[in-house]
N, C-alpha and C positions, 0 to 999 in steps of 0.2 A: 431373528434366528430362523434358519431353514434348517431342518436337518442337524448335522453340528457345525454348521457353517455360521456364522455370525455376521452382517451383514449393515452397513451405513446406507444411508443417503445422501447425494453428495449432488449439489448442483452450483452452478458458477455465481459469484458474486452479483453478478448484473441479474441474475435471476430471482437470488433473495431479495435483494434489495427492492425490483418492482415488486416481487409478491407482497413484500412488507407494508410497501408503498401504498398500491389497492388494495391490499388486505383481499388477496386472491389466494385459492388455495394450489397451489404445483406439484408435478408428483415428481421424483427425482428416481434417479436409476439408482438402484443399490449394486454398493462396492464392498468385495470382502475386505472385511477390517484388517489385514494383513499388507493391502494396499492404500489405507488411508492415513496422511500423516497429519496431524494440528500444529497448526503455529502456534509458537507460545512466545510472549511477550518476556523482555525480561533485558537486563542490562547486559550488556557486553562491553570488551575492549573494544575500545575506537580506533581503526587504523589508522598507522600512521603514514599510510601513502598506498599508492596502487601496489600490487603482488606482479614482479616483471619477472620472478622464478618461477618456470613454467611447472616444476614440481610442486612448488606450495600452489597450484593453481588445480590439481588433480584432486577430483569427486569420488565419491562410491559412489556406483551405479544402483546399489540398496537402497537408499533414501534421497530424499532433496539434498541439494547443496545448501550451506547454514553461509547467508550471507550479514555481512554487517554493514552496522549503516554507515551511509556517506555523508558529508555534510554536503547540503546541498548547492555550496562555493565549488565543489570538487565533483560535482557529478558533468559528467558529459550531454543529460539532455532531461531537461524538468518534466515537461508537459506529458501527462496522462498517470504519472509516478506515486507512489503513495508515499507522504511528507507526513513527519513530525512535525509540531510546530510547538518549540520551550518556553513557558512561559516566565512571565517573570519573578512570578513565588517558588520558580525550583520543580514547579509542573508541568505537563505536557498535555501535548492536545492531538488525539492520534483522529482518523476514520478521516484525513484528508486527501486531495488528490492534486496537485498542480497545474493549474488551469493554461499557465503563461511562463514561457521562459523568461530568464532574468532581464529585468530593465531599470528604466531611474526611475523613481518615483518624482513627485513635483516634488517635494522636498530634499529631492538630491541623492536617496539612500537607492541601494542595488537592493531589487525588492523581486518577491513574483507572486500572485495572484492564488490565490488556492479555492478550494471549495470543498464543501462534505463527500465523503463518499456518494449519498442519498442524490443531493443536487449534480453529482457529474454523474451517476448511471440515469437519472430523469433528463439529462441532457442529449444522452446519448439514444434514448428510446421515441422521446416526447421533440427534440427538439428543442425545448427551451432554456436556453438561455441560463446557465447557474448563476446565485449570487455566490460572489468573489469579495474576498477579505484581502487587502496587499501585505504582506509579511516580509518583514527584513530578511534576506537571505539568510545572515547571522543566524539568525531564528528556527531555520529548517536544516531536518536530517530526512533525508531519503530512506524508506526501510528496505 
C-alpha cells in the first residue's frame, strides 16, 4: 500500500523461476492491482475446431483474452508452449514446456519431448541442456 493505492509485484517467469532456483533475493517493479490479472486454473469447454468467425474472434481490450486449450495434434507449433501432460489415473501434470516438435518415437507413436518449467528457464539462462521426458502427443493440451 502507498497512499490508497495498493500495489503488486510483478516479475516474469524466467525470473522467479532463477530466483527460486539460487534462492536469490530480486526486487520486482510494483504494478497497481487494477492492472494485475492471475491465471486461474480450472476446466473449460474444449474446442471443437479453430474460430474462422472473425467476430467470435474479437477481445476486450480491459483484460487478457481467455484462451482455451489445444490439443496439442491441433496446435500449429510445440516448441517453447506450455503443455499439459494427462495422465493415466484421470490426472494431470502441468508447469511443462515443449522442448521438441512432433516426431516418431522408436516405437513408432507421434510423440514430443517436454520438460519442467524450472529445467527450460535453467536452459535458457545456464545453457544446459534440460532433461526431456517423450509423451505421446495424444497426452498433451497446450494451455
Amino acid at each position: 500500500m502507498q497512499g490508497s493505492r495498493t500495489y503488486v509485484p510483478v516479475m516474469s517467469e524466467a525470473e522467479w523461476y532463477r530466483a527460486e532456483a539460487e534462492q536469490t533475493e530480486v526486487f520486482a517493479p510494483l504494478v497497481p492491482v487494477e492492472r494485475v490479472w492471475v491465471e486461474e486454473l480450472g476446466m473449460t469447454a474444449m474446442p471443437s475446431g479453430k474460430q474462422t468467425d472473425v467476430v467470435s474472434r474479437l477481445v476486450s481490450l480491459d483484460e487478457p483474452p481467455r484462451r482455451n486449450p489445444v490439443a496439442a495434434l491441433d496446435a500449429d507449433a510445440l516448441t517453447g508452449r506450455r503443455v499439459v501432460q494427462l495422465l493415466e489415473d484421470g490426472g494431470e501434470r502441468r508447469n511443462l514446456r515443449a522442448v521438441t516438435e512432433l516426431h516418431t518415437s522408436d516405437a513408432g507413436d507421434i510423440c514430443t519431448r517436454v520438460a519442467t518449467e524450472l529445467d527450460w528457464y535453467r536452459w535458457m539462462w545456464s545453457g544446459k541442456t534440460p532433461r526431456t521426458l517423450e509423451v505421446p502427443v495424444h497426452l498433451l493440451w497446450l494451455e
